[in-house]
N, C-alpha and C positions, 0 to 999 in steps of 0.2 A: 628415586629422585626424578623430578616432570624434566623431559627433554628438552635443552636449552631452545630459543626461536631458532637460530641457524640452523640447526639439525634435524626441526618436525617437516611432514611429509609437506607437500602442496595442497593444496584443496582441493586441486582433480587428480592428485593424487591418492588422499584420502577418501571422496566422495566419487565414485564412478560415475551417477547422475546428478554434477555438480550445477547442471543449468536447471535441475525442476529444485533447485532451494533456492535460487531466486526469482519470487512472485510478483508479478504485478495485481494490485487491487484493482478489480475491475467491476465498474457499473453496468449493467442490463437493464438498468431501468428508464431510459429515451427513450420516446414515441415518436412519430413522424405526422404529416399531416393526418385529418384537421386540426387535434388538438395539442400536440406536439407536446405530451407528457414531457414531465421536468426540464425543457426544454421554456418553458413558462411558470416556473418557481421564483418568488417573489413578486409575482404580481407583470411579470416581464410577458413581451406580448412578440411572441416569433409568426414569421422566420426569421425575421430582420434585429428584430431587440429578442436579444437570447440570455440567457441566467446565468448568462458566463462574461467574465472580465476579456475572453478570447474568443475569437471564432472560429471553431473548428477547420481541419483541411475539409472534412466530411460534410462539413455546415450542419441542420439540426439533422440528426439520421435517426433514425428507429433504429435500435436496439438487436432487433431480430429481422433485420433486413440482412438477406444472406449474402447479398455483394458488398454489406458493409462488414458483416464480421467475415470474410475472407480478409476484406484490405486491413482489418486489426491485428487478425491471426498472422499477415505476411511481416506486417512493422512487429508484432511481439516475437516472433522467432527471428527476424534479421537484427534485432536487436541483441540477441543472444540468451535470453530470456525463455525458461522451461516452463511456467504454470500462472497461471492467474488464480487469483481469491476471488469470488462471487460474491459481492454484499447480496445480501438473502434476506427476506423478510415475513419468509414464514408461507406455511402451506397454502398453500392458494392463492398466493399473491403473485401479480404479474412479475415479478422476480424470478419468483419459484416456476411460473408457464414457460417463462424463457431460456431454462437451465438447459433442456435436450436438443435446442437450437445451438445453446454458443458451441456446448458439448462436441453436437456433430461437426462446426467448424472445424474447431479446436482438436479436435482428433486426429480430424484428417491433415492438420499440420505441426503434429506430433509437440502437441503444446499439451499440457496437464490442466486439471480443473479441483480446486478444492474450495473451501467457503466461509465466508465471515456472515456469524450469527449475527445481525443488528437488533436492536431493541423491538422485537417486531410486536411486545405485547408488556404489558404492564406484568404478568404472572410469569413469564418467560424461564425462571427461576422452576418453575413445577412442570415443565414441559420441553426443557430442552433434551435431556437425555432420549424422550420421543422422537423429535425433531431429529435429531443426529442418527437415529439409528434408521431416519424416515430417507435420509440426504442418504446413507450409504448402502439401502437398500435398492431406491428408485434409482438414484444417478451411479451405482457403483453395481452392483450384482446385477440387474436385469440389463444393465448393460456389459455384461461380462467383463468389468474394469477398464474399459478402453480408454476412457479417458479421464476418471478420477484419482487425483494422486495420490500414491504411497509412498509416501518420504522415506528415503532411505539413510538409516542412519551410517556410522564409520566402518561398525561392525557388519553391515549387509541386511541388518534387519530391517522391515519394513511393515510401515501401519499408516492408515488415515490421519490426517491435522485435520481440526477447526480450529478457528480462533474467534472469540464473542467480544462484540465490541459493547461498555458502560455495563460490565458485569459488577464489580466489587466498586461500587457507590455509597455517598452518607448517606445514610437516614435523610439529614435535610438539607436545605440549602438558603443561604440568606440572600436576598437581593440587593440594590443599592437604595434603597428606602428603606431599609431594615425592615424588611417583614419578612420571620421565617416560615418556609412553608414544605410538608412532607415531602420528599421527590416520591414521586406514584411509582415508579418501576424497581425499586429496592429490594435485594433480594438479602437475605440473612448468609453469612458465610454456610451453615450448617445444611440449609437446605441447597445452597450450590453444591455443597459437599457430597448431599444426597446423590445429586443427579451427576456428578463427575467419576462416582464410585456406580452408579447404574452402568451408565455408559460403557466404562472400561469391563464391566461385566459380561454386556451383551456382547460385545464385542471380544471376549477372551477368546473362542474358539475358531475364531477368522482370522485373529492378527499377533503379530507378538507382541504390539502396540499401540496404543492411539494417542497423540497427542492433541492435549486441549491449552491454548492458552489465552491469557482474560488481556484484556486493555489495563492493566494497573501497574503502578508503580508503587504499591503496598504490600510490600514481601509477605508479611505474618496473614496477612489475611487472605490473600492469592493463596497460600498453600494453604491455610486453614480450609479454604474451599476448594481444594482439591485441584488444582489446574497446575499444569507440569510447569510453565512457566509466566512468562510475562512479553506483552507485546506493544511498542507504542506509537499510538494513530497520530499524534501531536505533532505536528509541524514547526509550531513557536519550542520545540524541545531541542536544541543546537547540539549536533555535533560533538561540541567542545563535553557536554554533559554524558553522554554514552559509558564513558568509560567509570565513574563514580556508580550510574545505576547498576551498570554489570557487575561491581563488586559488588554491591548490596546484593540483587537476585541470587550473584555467587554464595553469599554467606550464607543464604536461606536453599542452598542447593536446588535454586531454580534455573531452570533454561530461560535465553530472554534473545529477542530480537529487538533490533533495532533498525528504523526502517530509511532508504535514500528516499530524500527529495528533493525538491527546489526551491522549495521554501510555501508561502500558501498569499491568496491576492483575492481573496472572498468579493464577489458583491456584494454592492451596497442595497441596505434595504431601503426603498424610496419611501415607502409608504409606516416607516416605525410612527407608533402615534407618539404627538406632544410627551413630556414628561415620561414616558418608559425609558425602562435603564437600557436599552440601547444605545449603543456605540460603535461606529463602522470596525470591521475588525482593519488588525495592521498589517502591513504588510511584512513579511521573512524574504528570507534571512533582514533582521533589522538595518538599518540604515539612519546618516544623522539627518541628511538634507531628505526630507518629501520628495517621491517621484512627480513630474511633471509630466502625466502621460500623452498633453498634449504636443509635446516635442519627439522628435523622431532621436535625437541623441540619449535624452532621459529612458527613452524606451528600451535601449541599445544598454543603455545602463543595469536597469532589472535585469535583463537576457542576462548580462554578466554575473550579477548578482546570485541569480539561481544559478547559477553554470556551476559556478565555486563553489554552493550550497551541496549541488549534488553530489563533485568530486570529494569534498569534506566530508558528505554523510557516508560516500562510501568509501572512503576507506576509514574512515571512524569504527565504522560497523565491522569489517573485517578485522580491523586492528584488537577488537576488542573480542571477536570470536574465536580470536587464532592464538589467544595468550592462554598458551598451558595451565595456567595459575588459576582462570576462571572456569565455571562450569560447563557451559558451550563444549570446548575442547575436552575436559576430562569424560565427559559424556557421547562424546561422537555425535553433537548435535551441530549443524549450522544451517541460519534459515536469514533469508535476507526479505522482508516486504520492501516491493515500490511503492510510494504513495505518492500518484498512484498514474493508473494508466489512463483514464477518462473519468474524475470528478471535478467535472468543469465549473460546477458554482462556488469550489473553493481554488483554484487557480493554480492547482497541481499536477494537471493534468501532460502525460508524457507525450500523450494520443498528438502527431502534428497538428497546429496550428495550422491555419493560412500564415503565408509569406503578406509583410504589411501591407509590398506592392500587387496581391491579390485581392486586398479588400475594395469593395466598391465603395462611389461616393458616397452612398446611404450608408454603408458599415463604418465608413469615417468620420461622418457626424456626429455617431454613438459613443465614439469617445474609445473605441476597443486599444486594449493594451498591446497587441498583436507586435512582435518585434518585427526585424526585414527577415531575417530565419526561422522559420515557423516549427521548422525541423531540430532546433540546437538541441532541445532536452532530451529527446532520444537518440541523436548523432553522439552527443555525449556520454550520456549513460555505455553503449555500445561499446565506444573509445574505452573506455573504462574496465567494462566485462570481460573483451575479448582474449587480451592476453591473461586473465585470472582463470578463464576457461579452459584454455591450452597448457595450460605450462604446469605440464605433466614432470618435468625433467629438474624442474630448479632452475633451468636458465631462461626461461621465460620473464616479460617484466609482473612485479608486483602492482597491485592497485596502487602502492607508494609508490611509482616510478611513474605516472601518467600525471602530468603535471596541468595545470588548469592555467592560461597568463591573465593576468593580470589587465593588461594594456586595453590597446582596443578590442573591439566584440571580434571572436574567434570563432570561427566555425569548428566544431567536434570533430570534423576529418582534418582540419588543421594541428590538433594538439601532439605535440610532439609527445613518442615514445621514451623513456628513459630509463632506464636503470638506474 
């Protein structure tokens, strides 16, 4: 009989390195002057008009600028936060040049490093178990492990994660004109299979295991392609829904994460042509009334908005890793993504903001979403962590005892502790 909730251990009771299972998704891919890579995605023209709904505390920064991933490395560990995900996009690419920079930051502030495969090739499907053993050769052996993670599961054992994002995809896809059309990077469950049964190969005599998990919410066919569980990148997927996918992934005895955010606040693309089925995305957590971002109160509003989002994702996500009954817990697995710490063109980003009253007149004209607390999502997040980190004993508070108000806009050092 699974031991009743009263009686199971704590998290950091069960997990000795309880802070590298919670990840932030991190971007490397910013450039700095002249051309200020993705910092000018959509057609946006920096330093001033940036590809973000927010402007950063950092403003546009390069990526591998080393006084910028110090002040990242310092807010991800004060946050209470053990390991970042790398979006990666494949050998060679300024992704991949940037990995043994964040690394060395990141080492040296005893943060972890592991990697999310992104779509970085249409054949991706016949080359990733390459890629994986490429990622734990360069970034993990020749650096004597220093700083790539080995997740540890309940029982002490310990192995490499990836997780690949738009792995288990249809065949096709219809538009809003009805015309259907192949999606070019489709991979067949059988040949994921190939290469998730490579992978665990090359790697048997380094690890006692590796964990791989797909973006899907298609139990039969995530395992048909071999990946231990499931992970989800989605934003617009509420909280409230967590607990339904976890039984499912459970039934099909897969691991699954579920990731905190604050919901997502995408740019607009200016330049969609006439007639395409574009549509601005919406904003999360949903709302009835439209925000009026040209108001400082509506602004004040969002901030709350995500604040809630976040506290709800995270304890959602725990509630649902901690229940004996699911597979997470009978497996000694728990894995928490942030989504995320700097993807600033979809408005998720944990990374501080400027405070409103630091934006300039010219960044005020642009319309920037920027609350008066540029700090709340990470001030909160923290609030959140810190006693699930500590509370070695039981008498510590749960992630349910940290209570989010309602009222007006609250700073994250304001939120009262509860039991």
């Amino acid at each position: 009989m699974a031991p009743s909730p009263a009686t199971l251990p704590t998290l950091a009771q069960r997990f000795s390195d309880l802070r590298r299972h919670f990840i932030f998704d991190f971007y490397p891919w910013y450039g700095g002057p002249p051309d200020y890579l993705h910092w000018d995605y959509l057609d946006r023209r920096p330093p001033l008009d940036l590809s973000s709904n927010y402007v950063p505390r950092l403003g546009p920064y390069d990526s591998r600028a080393r006084a910028v991933l110090e002040q990242q490395a310092r807010w991800i560990a004060d946050s209470g936060v053990g390991a970042i995900a790398l979006s990666w996009w494949g050998i060679g690419h300024y992704t991949d040049a940037a990995v043994h920079d964040v690394m060395d930051v990141m080492a040296h502030h005893d943060i972890k490093v592991t990697f999310c495969l992104e779509p970085y090739r249409d054949d991706r499907g016949k080359v990733f178990a390459k890629d994986v053993r490429y990622l734990v050769r360069e970034y993990g052996e020749k650096r004597g492990f220093d700083a790539m993670l080995l997740l540890r599961s309940a029982d002490g054992r310990e192995g490499p994660l990836f997780k690949g994002f738009a792995c288990i995809l249809p065949t096709d896809s219809t538009d809003c004109h009805g015309q259907t059309s192949p999606i070019s990077n489709y991979t067949t469950d059988g040949q994921w299979r190939s290469q998730t049964d490579e992978v665990r190969e090359a790697l048997r005599g380094q690890f006692d295991h590796v964990t791989l998990l797909a973006d899907s919410l298609h139990w039969t066919r995530t395992l048909a392609a071999g990946f231990d569980g499931i992970t989800a990148f989605d934003n617009y997927i509420g909280p409230d829904r967590y607990a339904g996918y976890a039984a499912g992934a459970s039934a099909n005895d897969l691991v699954f994460s579920f990731n905190v955010n604050p919901g997502f606040d995408m740019i607009v693309d200016r330049e969609a042509p006439p007639g395409s089925c574009y549509a601005p995305p919406a904003f999360a957590p949903p709302t009835e009334a439209a925000i009026d971002w040209s108001r400082s109160e509506e602004r004040e509003r969002a901030a709350r908005l995500s604040q809630m989002r976040i506290a709800s994702a995270f304890q959602a996500t725990l509630a649902v890793q901690s229940d004996p009954a699911l597979s997470n817990a009978r497996r000694g697995f728990f894995l928490v993504y942030i989504n995320s710490f700097n993807e600033w063109h979809e408005g998720h980003a944990f990374e501080p903001m400027k405070d409103f009253g630091q934006l300039t007149a010219e960044e005020r004209v642009l319309g920037y979403h920027n609350p008066s607390d540029g700090s709340y999502r990470l001030d909160t997040l923290g609030a959140l962590l810190r006693p699930v980190l500590a509370d070695r004993t039981g008498a510590g508070a749960e992630a349910a005892g940290v209570t989010i108000p309602t009222g007006g806009h609250t700073r994250a050092r304001d939120i009262p502790q509860t039991r």
